[in-house]
C-alpha positions, 0 to 999 in steps of 0.5 A: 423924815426929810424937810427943806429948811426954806431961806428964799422965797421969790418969784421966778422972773417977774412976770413969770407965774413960778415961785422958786425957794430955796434952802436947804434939805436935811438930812442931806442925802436925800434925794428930792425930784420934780413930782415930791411934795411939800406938806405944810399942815394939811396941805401938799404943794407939788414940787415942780423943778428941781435945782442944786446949786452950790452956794444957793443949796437946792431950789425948788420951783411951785406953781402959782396956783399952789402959792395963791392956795397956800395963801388963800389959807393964812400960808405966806411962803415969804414969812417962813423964812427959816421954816423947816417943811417936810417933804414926801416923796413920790418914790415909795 
């Protein structure tokens, strides 16, 4: 099973909508696409860009509608600093 062991969580500019975080993924020869998932408990979150960077690691862009779900449900993205959360690929 793959999880993004999340470092960052910010806002894509500041007045953009998107949430970027960034961290890292384990084990690293998994392959995470624009359409993959994030699972944190009972929720998903749709993946919705996908950036490698060297130092960074990978960033993976939200929506947020899913942030604003997340927290509607006791869920900060910014307070899970370290957190490893599993990932589900659309690819079966």
């Amino acid at each position: 099973m793959a999880v993004f062991l999340l470092r960052i969580a910010f806002r894509n500019q500041p007045d953009g909508s998107d949430f970027l975080l960034t961290g890292r993924v384990y084990p690293a020869t998994t392959t995470v696409k624009a359409g993959d998932w994030l699972v944190l408990g009972q929720l998903k979150v749709l993946i919705k860009q996908v950036e490698i960077a060297t130092y960074e690691g990978i960033m993976l862009t939200i929506s947020q509608d899913a942030v604003e779900t997340l927290r509607r449900s006791g869920i900060v993205l910014t307070k899970l600093y370290g957190t490893e959360i599993q990932l589900e690929s659309t690819a079966q």
